[in-house]
C-alpha positions as CSV (number, residue, x, y, z in Angstrom):
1,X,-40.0,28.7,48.6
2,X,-36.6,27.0,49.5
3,X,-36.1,24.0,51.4
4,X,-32.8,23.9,53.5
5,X,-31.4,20.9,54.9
6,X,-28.5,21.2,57.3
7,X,-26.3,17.5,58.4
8,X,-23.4,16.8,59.7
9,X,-23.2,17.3,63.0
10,X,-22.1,15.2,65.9
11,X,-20.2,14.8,69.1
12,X,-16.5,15.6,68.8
13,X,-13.7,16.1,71.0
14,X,-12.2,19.4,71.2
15,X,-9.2,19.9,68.6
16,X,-11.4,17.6,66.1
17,X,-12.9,18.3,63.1
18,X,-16.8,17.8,61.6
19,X,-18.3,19.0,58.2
20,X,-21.4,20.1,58.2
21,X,-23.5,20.4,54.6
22,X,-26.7,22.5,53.8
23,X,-28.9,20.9,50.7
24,X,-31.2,23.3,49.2
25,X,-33.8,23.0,47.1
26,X,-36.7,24.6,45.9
27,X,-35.0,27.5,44.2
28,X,-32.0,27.9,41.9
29,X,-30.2,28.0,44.7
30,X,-26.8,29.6,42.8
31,X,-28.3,32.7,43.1
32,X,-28.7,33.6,46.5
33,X,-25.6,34.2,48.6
34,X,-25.6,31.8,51.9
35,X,-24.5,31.8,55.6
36,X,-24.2,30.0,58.6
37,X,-25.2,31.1,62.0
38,X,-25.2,28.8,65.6
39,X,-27.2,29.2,68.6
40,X,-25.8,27.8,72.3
41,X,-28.2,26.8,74.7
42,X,-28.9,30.3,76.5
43,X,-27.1,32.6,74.1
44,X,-28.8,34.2,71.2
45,X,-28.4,33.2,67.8
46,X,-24.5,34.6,66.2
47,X,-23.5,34.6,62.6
48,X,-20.7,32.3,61.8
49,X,-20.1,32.6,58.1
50,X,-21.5,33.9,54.6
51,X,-20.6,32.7,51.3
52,X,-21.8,34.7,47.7
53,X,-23.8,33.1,45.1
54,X,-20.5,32.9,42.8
55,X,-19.1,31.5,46.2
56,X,-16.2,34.3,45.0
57,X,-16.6,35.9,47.9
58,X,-16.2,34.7,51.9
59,X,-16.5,36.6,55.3
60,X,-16.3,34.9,58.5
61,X,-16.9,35.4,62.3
62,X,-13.6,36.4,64.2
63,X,-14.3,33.7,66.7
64,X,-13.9,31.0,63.7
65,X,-11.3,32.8,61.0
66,X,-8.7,30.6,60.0
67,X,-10.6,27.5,61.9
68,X,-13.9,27.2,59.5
69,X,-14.3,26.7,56.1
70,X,-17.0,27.8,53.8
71,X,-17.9,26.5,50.1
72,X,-20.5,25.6,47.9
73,X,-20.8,23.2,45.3
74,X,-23.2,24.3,42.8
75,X,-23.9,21.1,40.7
76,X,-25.3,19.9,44.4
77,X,-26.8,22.6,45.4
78,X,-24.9,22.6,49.0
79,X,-23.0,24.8,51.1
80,X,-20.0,23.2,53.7
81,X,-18.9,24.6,56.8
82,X,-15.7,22.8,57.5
83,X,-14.8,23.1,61.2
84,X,-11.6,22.2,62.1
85,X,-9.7,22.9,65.9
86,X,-13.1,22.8,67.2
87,X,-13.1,24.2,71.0
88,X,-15.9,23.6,73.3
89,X,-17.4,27.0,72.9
90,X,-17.9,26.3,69.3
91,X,-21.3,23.7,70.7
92,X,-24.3,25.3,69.2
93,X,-27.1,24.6,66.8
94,X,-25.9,25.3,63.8
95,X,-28.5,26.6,61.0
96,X,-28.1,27.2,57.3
97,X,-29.9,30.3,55.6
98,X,-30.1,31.9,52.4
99,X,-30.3,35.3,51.4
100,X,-31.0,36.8,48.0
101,X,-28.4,40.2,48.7
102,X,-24.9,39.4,47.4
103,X,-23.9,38.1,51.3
104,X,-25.3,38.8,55.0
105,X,-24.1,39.0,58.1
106,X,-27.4,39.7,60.1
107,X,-30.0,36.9,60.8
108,X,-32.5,39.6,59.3
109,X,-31.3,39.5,56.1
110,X,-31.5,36.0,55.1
111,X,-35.2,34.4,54.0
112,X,-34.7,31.0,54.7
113,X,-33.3,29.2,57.3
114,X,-33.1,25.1,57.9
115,X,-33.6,23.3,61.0
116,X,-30.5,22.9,62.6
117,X,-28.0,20.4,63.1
118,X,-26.2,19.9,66.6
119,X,-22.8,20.4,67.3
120,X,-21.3,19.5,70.6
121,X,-17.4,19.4,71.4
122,X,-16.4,17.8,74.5
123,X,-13.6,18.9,76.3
């Protein structure tokens, strides 16, 4: 098993910034590629990023390329999603998963997913 633990998230005026971070334990977590996907109230769940084990290797959304960031720092067993020119579309529910394949882009390839961590951006 693998525990995910996403924070970071707030209320934040469009054109803002937020980090959000994913601790993971349970598992040695620098083997499994990761990814983050969000969920808007009424929309189904969208990937957003995916980051490889190495964290050599990056893939993200269209709707966030060149705005979001994704890393990982392996010594603390976290991922980061910086989010920066945030727009009001970007308010979801942002979840952290984990995958053992080398990335994912599908919700149906990852094994374990955190709780969530609520981002709003206010116009």
């Amino acid at each position: 098993q693998m525990q995910l633990v996403e924070s970071g998230g707030g209320l934040v005026q469009a054109g803002g910034s937020l980090r959000l971070s994913c601790v993971a334990s349970g598992r040695t977590f620098s083997k499994y590629a990761a990814g983050w996907f969000r969920q808007a109230s009424g929309k189904e769940r969208e990937f957003v990023a995916t980051i490889s084990g190495s964290g050599g290797f990056t893939y993200y959304a269209d709707s966030v390329k060149g705005r979001f960031t994704m890393s990982r720092d392996k010594a603390k067993n976290t991922v980061y999603l910086q989010m920066n020119s945030l727009k009001p579309e970007d308010t979801a529910v942002y979840y952290c998963a984990t995958t053992n394949r080398f990335y994912g882009l599908r919700g149906y390839e990852y094994d374990y997913w955190g709780q969530g961590t609520q981002v709003t951006v206010s116009s």
